[in-house]
N, C-alpha and C positions, 0 to 999 in steps of 0.2 A: 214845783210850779207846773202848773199846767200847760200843755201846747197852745198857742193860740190858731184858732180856726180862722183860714182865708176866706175873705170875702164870696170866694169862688165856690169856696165848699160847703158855704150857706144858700148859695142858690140852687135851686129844682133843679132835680136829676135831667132832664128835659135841655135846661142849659147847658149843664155838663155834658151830656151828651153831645150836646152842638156844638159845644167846643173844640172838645175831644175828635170829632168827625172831621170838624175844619183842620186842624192841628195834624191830622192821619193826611188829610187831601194836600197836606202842604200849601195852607192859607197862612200869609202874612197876620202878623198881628193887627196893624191897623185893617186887614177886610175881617177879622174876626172883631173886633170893635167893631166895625159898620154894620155888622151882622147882627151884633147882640144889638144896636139901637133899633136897629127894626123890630128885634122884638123886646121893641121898650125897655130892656136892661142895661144897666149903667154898669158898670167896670173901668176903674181906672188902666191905664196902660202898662202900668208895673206892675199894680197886682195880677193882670194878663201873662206879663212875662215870667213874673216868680211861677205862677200857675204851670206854662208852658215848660219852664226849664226843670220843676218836679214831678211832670210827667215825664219828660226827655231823659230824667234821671233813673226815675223806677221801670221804664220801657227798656233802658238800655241794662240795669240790673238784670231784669227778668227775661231778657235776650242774651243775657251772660249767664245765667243759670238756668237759663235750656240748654242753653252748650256744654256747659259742664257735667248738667244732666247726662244729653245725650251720648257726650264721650264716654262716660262711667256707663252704661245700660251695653254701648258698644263694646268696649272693656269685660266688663263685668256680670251683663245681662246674661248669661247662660250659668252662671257661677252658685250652689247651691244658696238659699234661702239666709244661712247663717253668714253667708260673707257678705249678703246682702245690704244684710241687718247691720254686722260690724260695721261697713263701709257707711251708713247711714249717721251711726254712733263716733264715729268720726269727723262726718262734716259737720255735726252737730259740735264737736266737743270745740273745732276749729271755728266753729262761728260764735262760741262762747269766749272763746281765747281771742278774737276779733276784737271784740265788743268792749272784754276788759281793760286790753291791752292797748287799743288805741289812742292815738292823741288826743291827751283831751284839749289843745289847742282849737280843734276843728270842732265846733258848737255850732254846725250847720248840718242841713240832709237826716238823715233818718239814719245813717249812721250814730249821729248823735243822740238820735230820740232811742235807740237801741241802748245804746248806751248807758244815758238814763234811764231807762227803764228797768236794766239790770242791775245796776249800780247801787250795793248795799239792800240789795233785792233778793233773795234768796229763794223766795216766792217763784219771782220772774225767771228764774233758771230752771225753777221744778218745773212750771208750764213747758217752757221749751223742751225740756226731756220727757216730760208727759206730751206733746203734740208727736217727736219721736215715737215714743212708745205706740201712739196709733198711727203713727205712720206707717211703721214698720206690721204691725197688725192687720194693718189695711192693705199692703202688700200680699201679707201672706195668706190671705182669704181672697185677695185678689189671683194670685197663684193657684190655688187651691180651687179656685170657679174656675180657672181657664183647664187644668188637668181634668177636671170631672168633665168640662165639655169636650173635650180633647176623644175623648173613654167614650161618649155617649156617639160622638161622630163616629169612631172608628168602628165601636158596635155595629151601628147603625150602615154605614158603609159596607164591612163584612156581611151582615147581615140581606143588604140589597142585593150585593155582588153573589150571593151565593143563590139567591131567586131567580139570578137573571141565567147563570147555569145551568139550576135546574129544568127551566124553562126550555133553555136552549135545547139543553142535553136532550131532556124526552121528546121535544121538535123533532132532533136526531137520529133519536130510538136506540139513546141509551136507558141499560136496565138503573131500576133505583139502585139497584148496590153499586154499579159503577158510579152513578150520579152521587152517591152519599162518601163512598170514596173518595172520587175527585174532592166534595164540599171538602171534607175533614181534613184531606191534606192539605190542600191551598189555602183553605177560611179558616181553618181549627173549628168547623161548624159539626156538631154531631150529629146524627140522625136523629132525628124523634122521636 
């Protein structure tokens, strides 16, 4: 069966916006009602509140899983690439064991629509370890760009620092061989 789509989520992104804005600014519900009649939209009061409390509920997910993020990156963030990976393969495996394992009493939130989702789904599990797999993919080409730039700054760096020597140096009236010695041993720069 299908989910059924809120009132709220059939109106212009523009509302939602507005709502969403009010809801950040900490506006009661009835001045969010008062709001939307000015601009001539109709929403009832409940469908406002269910609206409000499954944002309140996915804001406070996605503020619980920046933290858990950030604890794991603090943790683990220097950690080679493959424990990375494993550690990924993990919260994946633990949020599949989540899903299945949970009460199916509770047929509310997006716990549940997970749930269904997966449930006799086999498909829906491959996605999940297929989103992984680019995740982790994306990580490591994410890695992989920050090192090459890491490489081109420090070239680059050595490279200035050893101009700004030579420069100095013959200001000084030092000879090229001292000047190309000093580069070599401080920068690893060789003479040309």
């Amino acid at each position: 069966m299908a989910r059924r789509i809120s009132k709220i989520d059939r109106l212009g992104p523009e509302v939602r916006d507005a709502i969403g804005r009010l809801l950040d600014e900490g506006s009661t519900l009835d001045e969010i009602l008062g709001h939307l009649e000015g601009m001539s939209v109709e929403v009832s009061r409940s469908s406002l509140g269910r609206y409000s409390k499954r944002l309140a509920t996915a804001g406070e997910k996605l503020r619980r899983s920046r933290s858990v993020a950030e604890a794991l990156v603090r943790k683990y963030g220097d950690q080679p690439e493959s424990k990375a990976a494993r550690l990924n393969i993990e919260l994946l495996h633990g949020v599949i064991l989540d899903l299945f394992m949970a009460d199916d009493g509770d047929e509310e939130g997006s716990d549940a629509a997970g749930r269904a989702a997966l449930k006799g789904n086999p498909q829906g599990a491959m996605m999940l370890a297929k989103a992984l797999e680019h995740l982790t993919k994306a990580s490591r080409h994410d890695v992989e760009f920050i090192e090459r730039a890491e490489k081109r700054a420090a070239a680059k760096a050595t490279q200035d620092a050893a101009a700004v020597v030579e420069k100095v140096g013959k200001a000084k009236g030092l000879t090229a061989e001292t000047l190309s010695a000093i580069k070599e041993g401080i920068f690893g720069v060789k003479a040309a």
